[in-house]
C-alpha positions in Angstrom: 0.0 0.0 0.0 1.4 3.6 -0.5 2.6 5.8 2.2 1.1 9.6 2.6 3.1 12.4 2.7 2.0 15.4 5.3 2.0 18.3 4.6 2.6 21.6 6.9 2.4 24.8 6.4 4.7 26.9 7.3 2.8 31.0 7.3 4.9 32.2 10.8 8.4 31.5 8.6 6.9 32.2 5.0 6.5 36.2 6.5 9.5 35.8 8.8 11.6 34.8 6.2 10.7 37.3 3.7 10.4 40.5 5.8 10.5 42.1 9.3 6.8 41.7 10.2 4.1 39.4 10.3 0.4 39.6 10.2 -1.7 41.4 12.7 -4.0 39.5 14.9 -7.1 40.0 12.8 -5.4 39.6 9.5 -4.3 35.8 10.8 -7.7 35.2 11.6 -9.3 36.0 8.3 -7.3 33.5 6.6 -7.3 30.5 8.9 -11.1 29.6 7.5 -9.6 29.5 4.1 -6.0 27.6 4.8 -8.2 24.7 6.6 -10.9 24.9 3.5 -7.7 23.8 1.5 -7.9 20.4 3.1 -4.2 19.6 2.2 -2.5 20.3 5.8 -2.4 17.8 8.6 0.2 20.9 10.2 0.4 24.9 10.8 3.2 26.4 11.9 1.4 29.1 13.6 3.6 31.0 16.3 7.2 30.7 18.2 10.7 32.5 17.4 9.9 36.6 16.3 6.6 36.2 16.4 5.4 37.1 19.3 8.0 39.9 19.3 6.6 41.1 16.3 3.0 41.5 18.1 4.7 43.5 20.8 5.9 45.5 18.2 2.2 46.3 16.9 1.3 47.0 20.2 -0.6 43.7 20.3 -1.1 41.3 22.9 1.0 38.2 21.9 -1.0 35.7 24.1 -4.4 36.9 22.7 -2.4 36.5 19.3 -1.9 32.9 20.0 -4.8 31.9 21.0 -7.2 33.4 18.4 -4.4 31.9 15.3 -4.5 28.4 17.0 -8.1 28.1 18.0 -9.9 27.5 14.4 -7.1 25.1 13.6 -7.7 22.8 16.7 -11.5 23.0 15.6 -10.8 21.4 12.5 -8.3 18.6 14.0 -4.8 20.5 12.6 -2.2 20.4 14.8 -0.2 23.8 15.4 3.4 23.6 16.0 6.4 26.6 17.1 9.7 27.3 16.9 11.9 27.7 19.6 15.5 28.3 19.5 16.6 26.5 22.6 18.8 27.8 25.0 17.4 31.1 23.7 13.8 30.2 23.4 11.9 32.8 21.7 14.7 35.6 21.5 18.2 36.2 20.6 20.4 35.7 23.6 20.3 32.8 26.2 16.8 32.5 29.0 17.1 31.0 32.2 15.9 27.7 33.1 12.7 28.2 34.8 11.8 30.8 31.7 12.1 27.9 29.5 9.7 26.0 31.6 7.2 28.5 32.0 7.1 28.9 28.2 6.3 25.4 27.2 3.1 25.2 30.0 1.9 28.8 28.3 1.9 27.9 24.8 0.3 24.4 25.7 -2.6 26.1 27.4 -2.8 28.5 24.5 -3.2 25.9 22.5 0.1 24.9 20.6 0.3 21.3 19.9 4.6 21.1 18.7 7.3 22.4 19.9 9.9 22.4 17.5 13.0 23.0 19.3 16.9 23.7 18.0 20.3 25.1 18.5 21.9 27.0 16.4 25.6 24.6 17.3 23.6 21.3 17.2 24.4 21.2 21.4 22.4 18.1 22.7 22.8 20.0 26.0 20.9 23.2 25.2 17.8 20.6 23.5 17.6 18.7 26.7 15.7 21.4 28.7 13.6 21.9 25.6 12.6 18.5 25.1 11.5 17.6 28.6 10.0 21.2 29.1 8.1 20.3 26.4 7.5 17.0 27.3 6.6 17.9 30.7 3.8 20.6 29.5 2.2 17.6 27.2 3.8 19.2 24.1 4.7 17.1 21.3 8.5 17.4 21.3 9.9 18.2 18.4 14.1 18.3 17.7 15.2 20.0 14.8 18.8 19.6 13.6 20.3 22.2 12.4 21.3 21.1 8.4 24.2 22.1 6.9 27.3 21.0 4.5 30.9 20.8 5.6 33.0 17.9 6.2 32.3 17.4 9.9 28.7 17.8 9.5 28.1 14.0 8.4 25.4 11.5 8.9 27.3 10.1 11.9 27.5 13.6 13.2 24.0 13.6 13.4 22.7 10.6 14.3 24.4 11.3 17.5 23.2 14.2 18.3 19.8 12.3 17.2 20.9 9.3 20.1 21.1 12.1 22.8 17.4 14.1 21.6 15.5 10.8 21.4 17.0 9.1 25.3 15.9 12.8 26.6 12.3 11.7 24.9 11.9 13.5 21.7 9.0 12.0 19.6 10.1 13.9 16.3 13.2 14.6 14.4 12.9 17.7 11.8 15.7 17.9 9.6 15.8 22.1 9.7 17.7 23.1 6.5 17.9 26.2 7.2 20.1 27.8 3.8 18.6 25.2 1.8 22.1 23.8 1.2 21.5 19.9 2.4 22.7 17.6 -0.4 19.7 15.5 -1.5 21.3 12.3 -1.3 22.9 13.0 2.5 20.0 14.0 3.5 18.2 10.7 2.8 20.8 8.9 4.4 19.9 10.3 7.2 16.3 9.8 7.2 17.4 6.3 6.4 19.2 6.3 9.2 17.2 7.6 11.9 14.1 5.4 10.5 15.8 2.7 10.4 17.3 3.1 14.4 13.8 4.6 15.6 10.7 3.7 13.4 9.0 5.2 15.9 10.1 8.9 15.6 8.3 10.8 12.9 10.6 13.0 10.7 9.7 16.3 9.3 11.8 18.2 6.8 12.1 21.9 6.3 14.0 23.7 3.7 14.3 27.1 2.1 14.5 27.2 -1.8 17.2 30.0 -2.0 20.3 27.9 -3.9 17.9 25.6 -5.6 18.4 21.8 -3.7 14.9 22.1 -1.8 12.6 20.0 -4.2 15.2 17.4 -5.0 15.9 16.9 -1.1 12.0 16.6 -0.3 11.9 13.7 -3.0 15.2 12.2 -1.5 13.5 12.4 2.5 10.3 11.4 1.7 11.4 7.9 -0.3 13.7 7.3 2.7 10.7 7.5 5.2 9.9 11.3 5.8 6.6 11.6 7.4 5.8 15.5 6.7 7.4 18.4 4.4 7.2 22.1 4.8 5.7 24.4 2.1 4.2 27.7 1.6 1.8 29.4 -0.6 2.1 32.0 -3.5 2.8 34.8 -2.9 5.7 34.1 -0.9 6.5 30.8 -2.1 10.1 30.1 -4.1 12.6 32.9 -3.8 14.5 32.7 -0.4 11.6 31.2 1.5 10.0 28.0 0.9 8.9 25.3 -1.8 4.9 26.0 -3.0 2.3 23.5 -1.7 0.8 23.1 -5.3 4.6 21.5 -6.6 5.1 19.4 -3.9 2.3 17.6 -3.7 2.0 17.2 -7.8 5.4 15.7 -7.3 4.9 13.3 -4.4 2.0 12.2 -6.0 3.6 11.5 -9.3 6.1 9.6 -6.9 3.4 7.2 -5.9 2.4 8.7 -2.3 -0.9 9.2 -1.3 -1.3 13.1 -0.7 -4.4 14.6 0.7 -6.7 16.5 -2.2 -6.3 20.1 -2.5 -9.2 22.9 -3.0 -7.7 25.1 -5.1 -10.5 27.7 -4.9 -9.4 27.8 -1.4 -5.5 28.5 -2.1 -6.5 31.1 -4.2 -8.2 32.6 -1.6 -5.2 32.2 0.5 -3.6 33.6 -2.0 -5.3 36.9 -2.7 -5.7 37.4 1.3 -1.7 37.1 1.7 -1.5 39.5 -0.9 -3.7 41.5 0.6 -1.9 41.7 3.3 1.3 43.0 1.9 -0.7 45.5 0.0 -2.0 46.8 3.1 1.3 47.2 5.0 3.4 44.4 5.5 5.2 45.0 1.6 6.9 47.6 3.0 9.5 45.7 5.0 9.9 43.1 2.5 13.2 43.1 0.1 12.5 42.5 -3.3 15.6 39.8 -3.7 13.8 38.0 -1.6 11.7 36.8 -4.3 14.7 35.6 -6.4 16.5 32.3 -5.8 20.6 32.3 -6.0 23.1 29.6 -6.7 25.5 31.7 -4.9 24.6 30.8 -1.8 25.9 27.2 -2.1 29.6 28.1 -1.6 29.1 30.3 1.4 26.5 28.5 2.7 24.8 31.5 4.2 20.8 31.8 4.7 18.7 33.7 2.1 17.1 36.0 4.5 20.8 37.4 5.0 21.3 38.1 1.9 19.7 42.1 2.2 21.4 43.0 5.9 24.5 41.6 4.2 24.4 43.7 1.1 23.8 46.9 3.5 26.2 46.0 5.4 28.6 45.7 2.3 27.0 49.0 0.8 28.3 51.0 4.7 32.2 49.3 4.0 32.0 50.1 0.4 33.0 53.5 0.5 35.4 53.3 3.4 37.1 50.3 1.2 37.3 52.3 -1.8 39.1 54.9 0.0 41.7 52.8 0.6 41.8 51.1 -2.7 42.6 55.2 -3.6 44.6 56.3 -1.3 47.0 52.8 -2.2 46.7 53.5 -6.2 44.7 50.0 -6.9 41.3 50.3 -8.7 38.0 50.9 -7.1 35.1 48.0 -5.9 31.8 47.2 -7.2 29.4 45.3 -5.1 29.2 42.7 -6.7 33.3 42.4 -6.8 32.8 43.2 -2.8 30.0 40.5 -2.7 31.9 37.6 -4.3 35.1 38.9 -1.6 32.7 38.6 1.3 31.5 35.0 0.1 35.3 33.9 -0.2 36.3 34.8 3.2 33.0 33.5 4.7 34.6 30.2 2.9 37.6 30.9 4.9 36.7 31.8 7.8 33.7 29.5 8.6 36.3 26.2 9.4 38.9 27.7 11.1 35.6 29.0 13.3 35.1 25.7 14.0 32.1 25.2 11.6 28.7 26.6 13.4 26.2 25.9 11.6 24.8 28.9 9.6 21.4 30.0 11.7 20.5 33.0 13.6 22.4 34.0 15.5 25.8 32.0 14.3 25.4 32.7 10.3 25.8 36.8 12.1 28.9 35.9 13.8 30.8 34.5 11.1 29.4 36.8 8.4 30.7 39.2 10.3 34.2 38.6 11.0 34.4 37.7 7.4 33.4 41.1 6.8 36.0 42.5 9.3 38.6 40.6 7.8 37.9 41.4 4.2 37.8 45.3 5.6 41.1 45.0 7.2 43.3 43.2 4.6 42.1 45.5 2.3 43.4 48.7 4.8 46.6 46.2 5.2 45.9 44.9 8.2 46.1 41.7 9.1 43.2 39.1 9.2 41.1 38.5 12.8 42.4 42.0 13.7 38.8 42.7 14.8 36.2 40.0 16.3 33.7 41.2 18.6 32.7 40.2 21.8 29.7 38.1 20.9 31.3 36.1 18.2 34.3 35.4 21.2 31.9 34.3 23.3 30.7 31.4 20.7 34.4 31.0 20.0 35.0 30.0 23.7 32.2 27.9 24.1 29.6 30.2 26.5 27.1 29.3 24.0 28.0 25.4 23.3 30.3 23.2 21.9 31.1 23.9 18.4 30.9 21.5 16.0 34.3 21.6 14.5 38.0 22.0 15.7 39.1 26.0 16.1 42.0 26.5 13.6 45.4 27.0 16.1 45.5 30.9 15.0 42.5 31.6 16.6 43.5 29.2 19.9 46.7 31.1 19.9 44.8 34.6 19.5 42.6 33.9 22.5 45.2 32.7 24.9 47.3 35.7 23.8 44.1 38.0 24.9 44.0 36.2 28.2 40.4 34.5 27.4 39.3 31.4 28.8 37.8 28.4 27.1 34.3 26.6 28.8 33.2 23.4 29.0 30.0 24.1 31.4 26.7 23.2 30.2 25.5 26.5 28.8 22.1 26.9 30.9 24.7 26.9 34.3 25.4 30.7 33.1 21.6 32.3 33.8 20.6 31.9 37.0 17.0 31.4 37.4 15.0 35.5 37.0 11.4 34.2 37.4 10.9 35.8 40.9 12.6 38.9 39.8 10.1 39.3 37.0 7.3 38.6 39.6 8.3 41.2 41.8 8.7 44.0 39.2 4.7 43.1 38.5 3.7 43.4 41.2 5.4 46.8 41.8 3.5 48.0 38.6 0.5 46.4 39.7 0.3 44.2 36.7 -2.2 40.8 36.7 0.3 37.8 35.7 -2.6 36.8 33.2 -4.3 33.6 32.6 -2.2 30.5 33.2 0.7 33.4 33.8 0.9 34.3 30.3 1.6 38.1 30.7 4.4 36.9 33.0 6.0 35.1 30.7 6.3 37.8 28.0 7.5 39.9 30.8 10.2 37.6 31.0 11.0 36.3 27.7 10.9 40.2 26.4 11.2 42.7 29.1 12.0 45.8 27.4 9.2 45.3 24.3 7.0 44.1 26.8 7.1 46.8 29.0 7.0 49.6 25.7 3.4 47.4 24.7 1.9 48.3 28.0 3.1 51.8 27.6 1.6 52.0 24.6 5.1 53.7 23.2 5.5 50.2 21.1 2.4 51.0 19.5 2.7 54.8 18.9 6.1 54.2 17.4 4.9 51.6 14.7 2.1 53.7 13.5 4.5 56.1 13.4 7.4 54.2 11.2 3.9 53.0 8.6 3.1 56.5 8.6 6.6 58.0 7.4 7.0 55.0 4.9 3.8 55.6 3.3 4.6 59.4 2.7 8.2 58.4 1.6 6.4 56.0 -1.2 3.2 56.8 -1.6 0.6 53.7 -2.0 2.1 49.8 -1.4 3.6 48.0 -3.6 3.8 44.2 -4.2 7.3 43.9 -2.5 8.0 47.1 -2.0 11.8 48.6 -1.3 12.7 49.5 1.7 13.8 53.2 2.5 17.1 53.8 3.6 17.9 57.4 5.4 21.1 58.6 3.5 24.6 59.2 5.2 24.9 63.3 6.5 28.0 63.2 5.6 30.7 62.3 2.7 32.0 58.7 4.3 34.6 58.2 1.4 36.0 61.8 2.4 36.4 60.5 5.9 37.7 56.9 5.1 40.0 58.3 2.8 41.7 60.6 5.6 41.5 57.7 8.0 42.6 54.8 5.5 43.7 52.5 8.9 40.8 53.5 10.7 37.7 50.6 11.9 34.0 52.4 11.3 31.4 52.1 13.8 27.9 51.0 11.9 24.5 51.5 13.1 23.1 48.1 14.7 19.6 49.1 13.8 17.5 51.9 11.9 16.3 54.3 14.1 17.7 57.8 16.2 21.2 58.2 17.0 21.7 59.1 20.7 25.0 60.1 21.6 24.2 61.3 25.0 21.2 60.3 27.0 19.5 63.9 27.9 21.1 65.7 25.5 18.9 68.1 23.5 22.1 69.5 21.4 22.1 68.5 18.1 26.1 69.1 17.7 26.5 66.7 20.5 28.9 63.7 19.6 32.1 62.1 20.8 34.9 64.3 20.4 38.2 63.8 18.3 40.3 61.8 20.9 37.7 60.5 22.6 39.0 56.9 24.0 36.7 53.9 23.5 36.8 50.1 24.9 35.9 47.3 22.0 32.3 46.0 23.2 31.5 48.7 25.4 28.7 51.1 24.3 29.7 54.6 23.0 26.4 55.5 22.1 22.9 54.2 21.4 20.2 53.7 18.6 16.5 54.6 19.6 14.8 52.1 17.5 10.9 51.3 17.6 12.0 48.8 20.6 14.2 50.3 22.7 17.7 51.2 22.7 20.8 49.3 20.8 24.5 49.9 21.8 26.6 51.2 19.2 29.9 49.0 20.4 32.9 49.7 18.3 35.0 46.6 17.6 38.1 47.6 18.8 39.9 49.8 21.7 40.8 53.2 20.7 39.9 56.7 20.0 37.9 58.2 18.4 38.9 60.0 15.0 35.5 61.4 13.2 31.7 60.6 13.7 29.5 61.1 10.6 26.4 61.9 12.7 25.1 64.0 14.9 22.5 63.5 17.9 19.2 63.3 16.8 19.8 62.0 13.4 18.3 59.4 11.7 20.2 56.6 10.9 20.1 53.1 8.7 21.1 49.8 9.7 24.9 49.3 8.9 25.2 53.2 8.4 28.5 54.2 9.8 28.5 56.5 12.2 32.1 56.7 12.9 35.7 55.9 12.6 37.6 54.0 15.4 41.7 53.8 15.5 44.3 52.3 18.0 
């Protein structure tokens, strides 16, 4: 008899993977009825990772959020699943233990059915507290291994981290190919594999089209015993995000599997209410190369949805770099030339880092040093001049256990710094908060909600949290639509984004500073050189000493404040901005030299 293929869809990541928001509350409601009329989904991937960051952004209530989206599903026997991201659960940065905890009982009593759980190294230490959180709450647990393609990352690799996640109690293995760069045939193997050990453990796979191997590896996974595949719906299917419902199934079915029937009055209806919704708003913060696959990103290995914070990160070094090329007679870069650079030394660099897998927030760490290094050979200076303090602290294990050996330069480089290797189990660094979070509500006088829901966003995301109650969170997004709709004027299909121009002439600057390291904006938003300060002229002085990750400044942003750290210890030689000024993501801002 043939085996069915499930299928799940995937709307949080379709709009998280494409742009910076997702739909409100009332928009995911209006197109549940018609994703359930499609009949082809046993799954939903309805909430988890940025999503409920992204309602505190609105100035929404994330736990109403979660239960309105999951309710019609559970009426109509879908099961709901999230993504978690471990030791850092629903943020960027690592959450105490009895967070963790607390978030599992809250999204089962909201009604989430999976967690899907992984780290960004492939730790087995940092998916144990997620697995039996989950387990404990009556979650179906969920493990996904991060996928990706060096030498060390092999089947065997793998199945032991699979050994480790399924004696904690997992009950599902998703291969999470995160860049879309799996080989087809390796990843069967390891469906093989882990069928073959545990016939028990249903496997899912996930995998962003951007290079191209997506379809072929859902063909490979599902003849080696895959139970579900991931897909999305026009029109955010393809490009950087993931494989259409409509191909996958035809091709399963041509396969031989049984696949569920699918109403295609009812996609189409999906379809016009998604684009609806960028139409109404959410175009605005999505990049138009997101729609566009690239066989570029097989060599690096880096995730589609980097691909536009890269490029404005490249476009903030490009005029500092061609300063240099100037100032030492040798011709001038294009983008393009500066794109293929960037890709080379994220080849080089990515080993001798030990090989972290390339997901949020490790595919950041070594993008970046890549970036440093291509920067500072090209001022003559030597590579690994610059690495900042988060990417040391995966390089000395804080965050886990790389999967790969460190190259001896960079052993040698931290020992000559004075820095200390770990071997502790991550979760030992974050002491319990939960009673700290209790006692700040109860000095605002705020209800810890039903089944302590609002406690747990208090928790999980403090500073957002606290600007939704203010209404500041709010106030500020209607704010940033507002500005974006005058800039340009009705919504587009994918509309581009708007990026504030420099004050000053950067290439003038570099170019008198050819050895100097620029400071770029972390985020778009006011530049605050001085809290209090009214004076516009206000700004670090010529001289001005600075200590590599300590903040020099701050960027107001629509959440709160970011630190502007400089990378390395100096003094300050020029800003390019004043207080008060608006400022892009990977603007620079200023020049740093020792």
């Amino acid at each position: 008899m043939a085996r069915e293929i499930k299928f799940s869809l995937v709307y949080r990541d379709m709009w998280q993977s494409s742009g910076k928001y997702v739909p409100r509350v009332d928009q995911l409601e209006e197109v549940a009825p018609a994703i359930i009329d499609m009949g082809c989904f046993d799954r939903v991937e309805t909430n988890g990772g940025a999503f409920e960051q992204v309602n505190l952004l609105f100035g929404e209530n994330p736990n109403v959020a979660v239960r309105r989206w999951t309710a019609p599903f559970h009426k109509a026997g879908i099961q709901t699943h999230m993504l978690e991201r471990g030791l850092n659960a629903l943020r960027m940065n690592p959450v105490p233990r009895d967070v963790r905890e607390l978030m599992f009982q809250v999204k089962k009593k909201q009604g989430t059915d999976i967690a899907r759980s992984f780290c960004g190294l492939n730790d087995h230490r940092n998916l144990k507290g997620s697995v039996e959180g989950a387990k404990k709450a009556g979650m179906i647990s969920q493990v996904a291994l991060s996928i990706t393609h060096s030498p060390v990352h092999t089947v065997a690799y793998y199945m032991g981290i699979v050994d480790k996640v399924v004696e904690y109690g997992a009950d599902e293995i998703c291969l999470k190919d995160m860049a879309g760069i799996g080989r087809p045939n390796v990843l069967g193997e390891l469906v093989r594999d882990i069928k073959k050990k545990y016939p028990h453990i249903k496997v899912q796979y996930h995998g962003h089209t951007g290079p191209g191997f997506s379809p072929a590896s859902m063909l490979e996974v599902a003849r080696a015993g895959a139970d579900y595949l991931d897909v999305a719906v026009e029109p955010l299917s393809w490009g950087k995000v993931h494989p259409d419902v409509i191909t996958i199934r035809e091709m399963m079915r041509a396969d031989g599997f049984l696949v569920k029937d699918l109403n295609m009055d009812a996609y189409m209806e999906v379809r016009r209410l998604t684009q609806k919704f960028i139409d109404d708003f959410l175009g605005y913060w999505i990049n138009p190369s997101n729609s566009r696959m690239t066989s570029l990103l097989v060599g690096c290995g880096l995730p589609g949805g980097m691909m536009g914070s890269m490029m404005a990160d490249l476009k903030g070094f490009q005029g500092a770099i061609n300063a240099t090329q100037r100032a030492h007679g040798r011709p001038e870069m294009s983008l393009d030339t500066l794109m293929v650079k960037l890709f080379e030394e994220v080849e080089y660099v990515w080993p001798r880092l030990g090989y972290p897998p390339l997901v949020t927030p490790f595919s950041q760490y070594v993008k970046n040093t890549a970036l440093m290094n291509l920067f500072n050979m090209l001022s003559d200076k030597p590579r690994w001049s610059t690495i900042d303090k988060d990417t040391w602290g995966m390089i000395l294990g804080d965050m886990g256990k790389l999967p790969g050996e460190l190259a001896p330069e960079i052993v040698a480089l931290a020992k000559e710094k004075g820095l200390e290797f770990s071997t502790r189990n991550p979760q030992d660094n974050y002491p319990d908060e939960l009673p700290k979070f209790r006692e700040m509500m109860d000095k605002e006088g705020w209800d810890y909600g039903q089944d302590d829901e609002e406690l747990f966003e208090m928790a999980m995301h403090e500073r957002q949290y606290r600007d939704y109650r203010s209404g500041i969170a709010k106030e500020r997004f209607n704010k940033e639509l507002a500005d974006l709709k005058a800039k340009a004027g009705a919504p587009i299909v994918i509309s581009r984004p708007v990026v504030e121009m420099p004050k000053f002439d950067i290439d003038a600057y570099a170019q008198k500073y050819p050895h100097a390291v620029p400071v770029q904006a972390p985020a778009k938003g006011q530049l605050v050189w001085e809290a209090d300060v009214d004076d516009a002229s206000s700004a670090p002085i010529a001289g001005t000493a600075v200590e590599a990750g300590k903040a020099m400044g701050y960027v107001q942003t629509w959440y709160g404040m970011e630190p502007l750290t400089p990378a390395i210890t100096g003094r300050v030689v020029a800003t390019t901005a004043r207080q008060g000024d608006k400022v892009a993501k990977g603007e620079i801002v200023a020049f740093i030299q020792e």
